[in-house]
N, C-alpha and C positions, 0 to 999 in steps of 0.2 A: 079240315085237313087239306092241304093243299093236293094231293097226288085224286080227292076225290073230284077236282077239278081240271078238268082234260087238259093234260099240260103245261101248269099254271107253275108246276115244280121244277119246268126247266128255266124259267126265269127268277124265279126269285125260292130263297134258301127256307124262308118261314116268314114267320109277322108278329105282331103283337095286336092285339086292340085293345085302345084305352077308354073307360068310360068316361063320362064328367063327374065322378067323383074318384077318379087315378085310377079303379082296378084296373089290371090286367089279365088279358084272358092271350098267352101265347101258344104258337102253331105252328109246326115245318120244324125244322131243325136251325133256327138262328143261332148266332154267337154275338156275345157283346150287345147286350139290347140299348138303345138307346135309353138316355136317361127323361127325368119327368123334365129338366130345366131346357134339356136340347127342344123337347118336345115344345114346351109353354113358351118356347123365343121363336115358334112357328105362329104360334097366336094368332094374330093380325092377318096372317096371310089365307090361312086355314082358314078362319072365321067368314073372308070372304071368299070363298069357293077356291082358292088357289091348292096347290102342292108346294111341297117342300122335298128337299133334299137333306138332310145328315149324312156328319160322316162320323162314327164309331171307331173310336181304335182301341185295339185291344194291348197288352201289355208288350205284348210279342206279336210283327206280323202283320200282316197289312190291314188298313182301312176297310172297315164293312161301309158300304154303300147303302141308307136307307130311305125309301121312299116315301110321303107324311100326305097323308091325305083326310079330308074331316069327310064322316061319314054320316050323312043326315042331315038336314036341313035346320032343324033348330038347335035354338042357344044351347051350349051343354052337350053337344051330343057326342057321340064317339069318334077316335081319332083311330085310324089306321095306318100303322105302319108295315111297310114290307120290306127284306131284305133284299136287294138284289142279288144275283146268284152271281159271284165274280166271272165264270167262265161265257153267260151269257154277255154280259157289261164289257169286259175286256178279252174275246176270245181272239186266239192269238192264233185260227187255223187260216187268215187269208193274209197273213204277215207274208212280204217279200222274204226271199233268200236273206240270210242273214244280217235281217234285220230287229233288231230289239227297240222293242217302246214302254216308255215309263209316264203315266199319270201324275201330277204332282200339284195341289194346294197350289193358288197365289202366295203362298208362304213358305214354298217348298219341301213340305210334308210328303213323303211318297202315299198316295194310294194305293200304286198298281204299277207292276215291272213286271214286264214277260220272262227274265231272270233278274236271279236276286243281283243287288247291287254290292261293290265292296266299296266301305268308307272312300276309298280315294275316288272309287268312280260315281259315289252320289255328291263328292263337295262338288267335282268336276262340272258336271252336271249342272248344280245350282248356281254356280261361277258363271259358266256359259249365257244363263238366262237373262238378257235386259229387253224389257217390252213387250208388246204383245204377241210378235212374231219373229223369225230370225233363224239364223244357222251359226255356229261354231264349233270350231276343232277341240279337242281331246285327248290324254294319255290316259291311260290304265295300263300298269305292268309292262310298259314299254311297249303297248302295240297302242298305235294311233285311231283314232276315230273321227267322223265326222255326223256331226246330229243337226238336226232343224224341228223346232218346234213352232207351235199356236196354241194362243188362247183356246178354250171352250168357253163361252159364254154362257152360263147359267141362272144372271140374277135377275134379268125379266119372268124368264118361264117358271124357277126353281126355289127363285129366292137366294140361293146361296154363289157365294165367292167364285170366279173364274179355275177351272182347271186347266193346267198347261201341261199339251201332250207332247212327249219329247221323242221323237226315234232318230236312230242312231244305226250305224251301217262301221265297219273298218274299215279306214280309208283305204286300203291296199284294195278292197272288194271294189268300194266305191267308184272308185278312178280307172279302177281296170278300165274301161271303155276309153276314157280319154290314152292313155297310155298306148292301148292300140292304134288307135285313130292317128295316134302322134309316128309311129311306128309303118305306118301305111300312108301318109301324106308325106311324109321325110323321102323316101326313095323316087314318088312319083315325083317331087319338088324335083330333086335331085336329074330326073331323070329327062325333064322337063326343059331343065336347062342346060344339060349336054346335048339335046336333039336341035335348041336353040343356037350353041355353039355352034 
């Protein structure tokens, strides 16, 4: 059980262990356990001492996060997997001032949004994205935004696909600073050049 391990439950939700002939022996309180095919297309990697990553979705709701690791040294031996615990993976308490971040597949699958998204503000979103890194503007419901994203690189360490983390700010928040700034140089300009006159 996980909570018999000092702390082990505030990172990840539960696990499964697979043996080499497929039992499962599950633990913690997961959701959506990974399947035996997600598992067996770690193969290769596991086999030689690596990790893997899956990612779980359930019908409704976001992506479970799961960590794959071969437990034992020889051929056959058990595989372990863990769920990460979303709030650990994506904790949203050192977020700026209104700002929201959304996780998303190289294929633009959401993961993980600090609020839910509405259909026009996830096409938006995926519209935005060309490349590895970048910024671009937004509507949702007639209030403007501005977002910049990057890559996460995953497929040396993980094995699996790039994640691209996107945050996003309203542009009226955003710009306040230049707006001042324009607000406060205007008059000194101004003022600048009637002491010049």
């Amino acid at each position: 059980d996980l909570k018999q391990i000092q702390g082990l439950d505030d990172y990840f939700r539960g696990g499964v262990i697979i043996d080499g002939a497929g039992a499962r022996q599950v633990f913690g309180a997961p959701y959506e356990l990974p399947t035996d095919a997600q598992i067996q297309a770690l193969e290769p990697r596991l086999a030689s001492g690596g990790a893997g990553i899956v990612l779980v979705r359930p019908p409704h709701g976001q992506a479970g996060v799961w960590f794959v690791q071969q437990v034992g040294a020889a051929a056959g031996t058990r595989r372990l997997a863990l769920q990460v615990h979303p709030q650990f993976l994506f904790s949203e308490d050192q977020l700026p001032y209104l700002t929201d971040v959304c996780v998303l597949t190289s294929e633009h699958d959401v993961i993980n949004c600090s609020r839910p998204l509405s259909s026009v503000a996830g096409d938006a979103l995926c519209a935005g994205l060309s490349g590895s890194n970048g910024d671009f503007a937004w509507d949702d419901g007639g209030e403007h935004f501005l977002s910049g994203y990057r890559e996460v690189f995953l497929r040396a360490r993980f094995g699996a696909d790039p994640w691209i983390v996107v945050a996003s700010q309203p542009a009226a928040y955003a710009l306040a600073p230049v707006h001042m700034l324009g607000w406060l140089v205007l008059p000194v300009v101004l003022l600048g050049l009637l002491v010049a006159a």
